[in-house]
N, C-alpha and C positions, 0 to 999 in steps of 0.2 A: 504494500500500500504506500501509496506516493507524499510525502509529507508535503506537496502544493493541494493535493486532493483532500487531506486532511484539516489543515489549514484553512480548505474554503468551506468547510462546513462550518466553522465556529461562527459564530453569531449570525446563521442562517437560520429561520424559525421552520420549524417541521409544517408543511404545508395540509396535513390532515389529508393527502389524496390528490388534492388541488391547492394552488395558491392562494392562501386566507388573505394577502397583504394587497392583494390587487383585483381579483375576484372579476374578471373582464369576460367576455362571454365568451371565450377560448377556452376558459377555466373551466366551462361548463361541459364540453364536450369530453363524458370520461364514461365509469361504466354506466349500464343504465342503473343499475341497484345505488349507484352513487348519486344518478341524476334525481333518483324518488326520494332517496333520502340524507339530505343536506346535514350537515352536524354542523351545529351553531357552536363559536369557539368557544363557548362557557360551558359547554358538555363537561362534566366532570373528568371521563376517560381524557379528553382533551385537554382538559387544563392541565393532569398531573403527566402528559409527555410534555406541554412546553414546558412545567417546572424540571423534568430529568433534561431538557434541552438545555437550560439555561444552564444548569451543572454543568452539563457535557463541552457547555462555551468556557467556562471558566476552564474548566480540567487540561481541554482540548490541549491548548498550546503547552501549557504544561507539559504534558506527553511528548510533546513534539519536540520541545529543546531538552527534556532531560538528557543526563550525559552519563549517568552513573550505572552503576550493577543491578542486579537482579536484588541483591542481600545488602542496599543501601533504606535506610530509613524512610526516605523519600518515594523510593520506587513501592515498596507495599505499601507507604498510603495511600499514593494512586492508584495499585492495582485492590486496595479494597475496597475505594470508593469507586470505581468503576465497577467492583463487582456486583458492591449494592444496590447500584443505578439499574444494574441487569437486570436483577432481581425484581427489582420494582417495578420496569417496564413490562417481565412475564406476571407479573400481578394487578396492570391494567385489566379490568373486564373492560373486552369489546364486545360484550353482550351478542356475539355472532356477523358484527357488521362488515364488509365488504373494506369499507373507509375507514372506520377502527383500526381492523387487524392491520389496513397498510402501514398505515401512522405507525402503530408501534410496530410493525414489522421493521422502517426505517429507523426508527429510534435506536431498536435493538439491533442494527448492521450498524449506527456510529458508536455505537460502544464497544462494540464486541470491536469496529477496528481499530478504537482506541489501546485497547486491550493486547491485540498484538502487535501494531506497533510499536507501543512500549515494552513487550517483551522481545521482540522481533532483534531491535537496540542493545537493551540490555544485555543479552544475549548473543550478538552479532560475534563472530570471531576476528572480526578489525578490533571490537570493543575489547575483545578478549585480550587482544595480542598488546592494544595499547596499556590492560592494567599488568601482564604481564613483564612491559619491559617499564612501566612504572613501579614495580615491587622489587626487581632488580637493580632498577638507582637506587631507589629506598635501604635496600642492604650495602650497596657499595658504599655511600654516604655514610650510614650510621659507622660500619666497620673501620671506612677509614679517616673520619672527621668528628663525627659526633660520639661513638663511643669513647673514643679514647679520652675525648676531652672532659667527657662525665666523670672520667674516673682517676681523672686529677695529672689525668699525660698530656701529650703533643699527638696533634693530629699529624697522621702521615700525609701530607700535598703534597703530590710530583708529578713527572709527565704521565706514567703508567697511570693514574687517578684522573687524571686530564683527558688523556686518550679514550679512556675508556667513557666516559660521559659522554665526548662526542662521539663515540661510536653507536651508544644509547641514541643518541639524539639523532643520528642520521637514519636509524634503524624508525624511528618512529618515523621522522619523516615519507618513511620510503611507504607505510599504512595507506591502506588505499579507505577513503569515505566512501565512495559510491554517492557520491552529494547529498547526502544524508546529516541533516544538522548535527543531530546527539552525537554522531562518528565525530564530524567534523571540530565540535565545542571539546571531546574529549581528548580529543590527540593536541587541540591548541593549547588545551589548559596542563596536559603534560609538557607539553615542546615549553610553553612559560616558564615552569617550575624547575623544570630541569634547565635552562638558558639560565635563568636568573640563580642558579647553583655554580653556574661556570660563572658566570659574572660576579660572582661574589670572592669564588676560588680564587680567579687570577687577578683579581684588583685589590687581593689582603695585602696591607700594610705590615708589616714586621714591626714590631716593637721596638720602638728607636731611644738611646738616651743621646746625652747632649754630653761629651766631654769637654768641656770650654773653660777655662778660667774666669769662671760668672762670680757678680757678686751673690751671695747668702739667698738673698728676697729673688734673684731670679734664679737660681737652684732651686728652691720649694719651688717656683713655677715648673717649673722642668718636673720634678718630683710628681705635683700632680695631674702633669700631664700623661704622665708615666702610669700612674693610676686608674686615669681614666683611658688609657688603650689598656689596659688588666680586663676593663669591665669591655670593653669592644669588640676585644676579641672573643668573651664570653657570648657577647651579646652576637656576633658571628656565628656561634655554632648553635645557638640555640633559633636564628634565623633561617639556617639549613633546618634543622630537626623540625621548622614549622612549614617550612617550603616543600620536603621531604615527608610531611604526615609522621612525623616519627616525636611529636611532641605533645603530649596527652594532656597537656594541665595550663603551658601556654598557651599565650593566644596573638595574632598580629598588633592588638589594640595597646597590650599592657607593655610589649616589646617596643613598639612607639615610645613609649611614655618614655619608658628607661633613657634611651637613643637622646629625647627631644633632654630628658632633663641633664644626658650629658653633655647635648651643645650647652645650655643655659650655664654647667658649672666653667665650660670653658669658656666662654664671653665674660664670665666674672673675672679671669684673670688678666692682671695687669702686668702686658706684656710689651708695652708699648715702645718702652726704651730699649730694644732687643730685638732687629732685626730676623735675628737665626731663630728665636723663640717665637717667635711671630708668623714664621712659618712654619714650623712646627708643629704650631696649633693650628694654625690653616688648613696643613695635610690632616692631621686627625680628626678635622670640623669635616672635611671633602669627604674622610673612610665614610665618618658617621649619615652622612647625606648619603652617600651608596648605601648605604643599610636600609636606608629610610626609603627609597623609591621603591624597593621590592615589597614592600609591607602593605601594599594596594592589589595583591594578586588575589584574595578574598573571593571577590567577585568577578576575575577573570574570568572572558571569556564569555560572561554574558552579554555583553555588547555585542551586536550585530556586526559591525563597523571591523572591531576585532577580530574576530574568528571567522568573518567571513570574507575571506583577502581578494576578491571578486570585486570589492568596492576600495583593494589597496592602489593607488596610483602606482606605484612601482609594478604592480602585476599586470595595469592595464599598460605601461607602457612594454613590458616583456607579451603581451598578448598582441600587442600593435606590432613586432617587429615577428612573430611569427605568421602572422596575418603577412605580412610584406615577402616572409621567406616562402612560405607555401605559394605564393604570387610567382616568386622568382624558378622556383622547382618547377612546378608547372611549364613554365615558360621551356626551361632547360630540356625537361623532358620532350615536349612536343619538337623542339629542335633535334633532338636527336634522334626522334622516331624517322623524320627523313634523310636524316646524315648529316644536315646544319651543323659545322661547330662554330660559327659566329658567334652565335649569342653568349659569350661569355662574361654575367653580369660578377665576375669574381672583387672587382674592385668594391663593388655595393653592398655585397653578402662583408667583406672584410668590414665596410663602413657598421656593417650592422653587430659584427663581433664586438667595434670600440663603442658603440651604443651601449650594450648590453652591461658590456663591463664597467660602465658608469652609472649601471643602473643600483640604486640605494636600497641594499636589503633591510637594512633596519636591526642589522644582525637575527634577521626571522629566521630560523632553518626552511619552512615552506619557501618563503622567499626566492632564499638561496637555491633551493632544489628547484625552483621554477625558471632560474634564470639559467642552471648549469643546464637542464634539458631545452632549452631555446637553442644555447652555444652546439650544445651535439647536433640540433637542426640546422644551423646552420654551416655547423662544420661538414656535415655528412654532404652535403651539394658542393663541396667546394672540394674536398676528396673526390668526390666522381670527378668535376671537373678537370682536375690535374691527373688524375691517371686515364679519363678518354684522351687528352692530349697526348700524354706518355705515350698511352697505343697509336697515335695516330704519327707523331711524330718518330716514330722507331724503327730503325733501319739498323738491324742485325747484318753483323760482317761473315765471313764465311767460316771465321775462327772463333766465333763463337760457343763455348762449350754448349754443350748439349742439354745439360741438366740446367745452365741457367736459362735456356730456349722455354724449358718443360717449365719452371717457375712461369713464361712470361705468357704460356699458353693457360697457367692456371688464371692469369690477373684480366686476361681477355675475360672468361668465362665469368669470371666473381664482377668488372663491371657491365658485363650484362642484368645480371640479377641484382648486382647495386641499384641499377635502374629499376627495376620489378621491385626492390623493397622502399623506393623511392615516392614510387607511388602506389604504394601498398595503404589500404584505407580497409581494414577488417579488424575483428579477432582472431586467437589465438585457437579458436575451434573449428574458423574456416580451414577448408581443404587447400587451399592458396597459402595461407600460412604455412601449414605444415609441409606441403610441397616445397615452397621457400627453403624452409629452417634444413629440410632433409639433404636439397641442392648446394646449401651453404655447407654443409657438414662435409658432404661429400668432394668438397672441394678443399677442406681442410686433411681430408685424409688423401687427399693428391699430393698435398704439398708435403705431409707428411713420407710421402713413397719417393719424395723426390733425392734422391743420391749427390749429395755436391761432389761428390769424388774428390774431396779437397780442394776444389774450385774455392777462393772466399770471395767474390764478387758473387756466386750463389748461393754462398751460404748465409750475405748480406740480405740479397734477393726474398730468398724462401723465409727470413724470418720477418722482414718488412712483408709480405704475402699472407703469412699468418696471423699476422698484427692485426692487417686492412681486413681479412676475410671474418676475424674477430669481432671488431668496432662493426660491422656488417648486422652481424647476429645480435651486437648488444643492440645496435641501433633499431631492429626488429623488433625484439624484447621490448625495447622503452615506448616505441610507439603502441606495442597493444597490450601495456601493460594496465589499465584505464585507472592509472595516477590522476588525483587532483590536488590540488592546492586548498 
């Protein structure tokens, strides 16, 4: 069930049969047992489906953006207020009527698809897969930052801890929605939580003192600035532990407080005559501001604007230049189906590469992932175009070994079907796909058979061959993968 389908029933009033809001003489034309017998809307049976309707309008959207499990609080109060709703509407008496039983016959189809939509969600294996590699950061983090720090040690951060988050983080990205909001709200509000864990990791401040020949009164300044990164760095790992679900008794609200009321003790100090100290406290005021923008993640996600990157300018302008690439493909293709190699728009397609890569992700991983599959689009047409030229311009000598001939007979074949996965426009269950993927393989184990006999100008050949016939099959893959943003 289609969450725009769903969406357009909420505050639709159930028409009893026919439409009650307009009642025009179209509306009259239905069964005849309907035409003898009109139900006026204060029919009792009538009344009590617009009251389960007017529920069903509240509930509706609800349904529709939740983001969470099956065994979240929220989800079984909708799925038992929807159940009672059921219930209710099989205990309509339609006293046997034609018009009755419709009514609530429709009644009981928007519930009941309330009902699995929100299990349908909940349950989905994208949903699955994003709380999966949500519970996997969750341990990485506690093990290697928050536990230790609870128990009065040092957090292990390094690159292995680094690495490994954005490999989390690319791994969510790669989760396919199906453009499905509740998918969509849940992988953003992980991709947040988890960004805002890195951007916390690599922007920690170390705890600095000041060895300077100061006087007395600017030492205790120093001192308690010293003090108050003791509590910042605490207050660090207990902002993971709440970003990370791993904090049972905090909360975003009182973690503010602490933060806000350690700028207010550093603005008390009187650092004025002391340049070095003055920056010092600056940098510490800067950590605690980084602390402090992450503490708005609460409500992530429920913004439309947010989670739905379809209304991000950075996405529309990565959508405008594959709109322009698919213009260009096209063009190239039809050129080549007659043997035309003029058209070669490779300066444009380059223009569109320094485009892209000026285009602002916002540090989003979506973002990102949307702009690195634009660059593969536009790379893949400019690779055909440089090796149709290679073929066309190549004049083999008579000394040529043999085995690197057999390499140049495989790169003829692979940019023929570079062209066929060019404009390949299916899934992965078409018969054309798999005939593709089969022909591509089969051209891998060519090169595979192919002998350099110690030739290394073939041995260059065959591995640049297996590269290209490579980027071929992922470039397949990523087209009918049906990835969204």
């Amino acid at each position: 069930m289609a969450v725009r389908w769903l969406c357009s029933l909420f505050g639709k009033p159930f028409d009893g049969g026919k439409r009650m809001d307009h009642g025009g003489p179209q509306d009259q034309q239905q069964h005849p047992a309907e035409q003898q017998q009109p139900y006026h809307p204060q029919h009792p049976a009538m009344m009590r489906l617009y009251e389960v309707q007017k529920e069903v309008s509240t509930l509706g959207p609800q349904v529709c953006t939740f983001s969470g499990l099956q065994n979240d609080r929220e989800y079984k109060r909708m799925e038992r207020e929807l159940t009672q709703l059921l219930l209710q509407v099989d205990q309509v008496d339609t006293e046997g009527k034609l018009e009755l039983q419709g009514a609530r016959k429709r009644a009981a189809q928007e519930v009941e698809g309330l009902l699995r939509y929100l299990e349908e969600n909940a349950s989905h294996p994208s949903r699955l897969a994003i709380e999966d590699l949500s519970i996997a950061a969750r341990e990485l983090v506690d093990e290697r930052v928050v536990a230790p720090q609870r128990a009065g040690g040092v957090a292990e951060i390094n690159d292995e801890l680094v690495d490994a988050l954005q490999e989390l983080v690319l791994r969510l990205t790669q989760i396919k929605t199906e453009g499905r909001v509740p998918l969509r709200k849940a992988r953003y509000r992980a991709l947040t939580r988890l960004c805002a864990v890195q951007d916390v990791l690599e922007s920690r401040t170390p705890q600095q003192t000041l060895s300077l020949p100061l006087s007395g009164d600017t030492h205790e300044a120093v001192n308690r600035i010293n003090q108050v990164m003791v509590k910042v760095s605490m207050a660090r790992s207990q902002l993971l532990a709440l970003l990370m679900g791993l904090s049972g008794r905090d909360s975003c609200a009182h973690l503010s407080r602490i933060l806000t009321e350690l700028q207010v003790e550093l603005d008390a100090l009187d650092v004025s005559g002391n340049a070095a100290i003055r920056n010092y406290r600056k940098q510490v005021v800067e950590e605690i501001n980084g602390l402090l923008k992450h503490l708005d993640l609460e409500g992530e996600g429920d913004d439309t604007r947010r989670y739905d990157l379809a209304q991000n300018n950075s996405i529309r302008e990565i959508e405008a230049v594959r709109a322009h690439v698919s213009h260009l493909r096209e063009g190239v293709l039809r050129h080549c189906v007659v043997g035309d190699l003029s058209f070669r728009p490779k300066a444009e397609l380059q223009s569109l590469l320094t485009h892209l890569d000026q285009v602002d992700t916002a540090k989003n991983p979506c973002i990102r992932e949307a702009r690195r599959r634009a660059v593969v689009e536009v790379q893949a047409v400019i690779t055909f175009l440089d090796l149709r030229e290679a073929l066309v311009c190549r004049q083999p000598g008579p000394e040529e070994h043999p085995s690197h001939r057999a390499v140049w007979l495989v790169l003829g074949s692979l940019s023929d079907l570079q062209a066929q996965v060019l404009g390949f426009d299916g899934k992965r269950a078409d018969k054309s796909y798999m005939m593709l993927e089969e022909l591509l393989t089969k051209q891998l184990l060519a090169l595979d058979a192919v002998d350099p006999q110690g030739d290394a100008s073939t041995k260059v050949a065959r591995k640049q061959a297996v590269k290209f016939a490579q980027n071929i099959l992922n470039y397949l893959d990523m087209k009918t993968d049906e990835w969204e943003y």
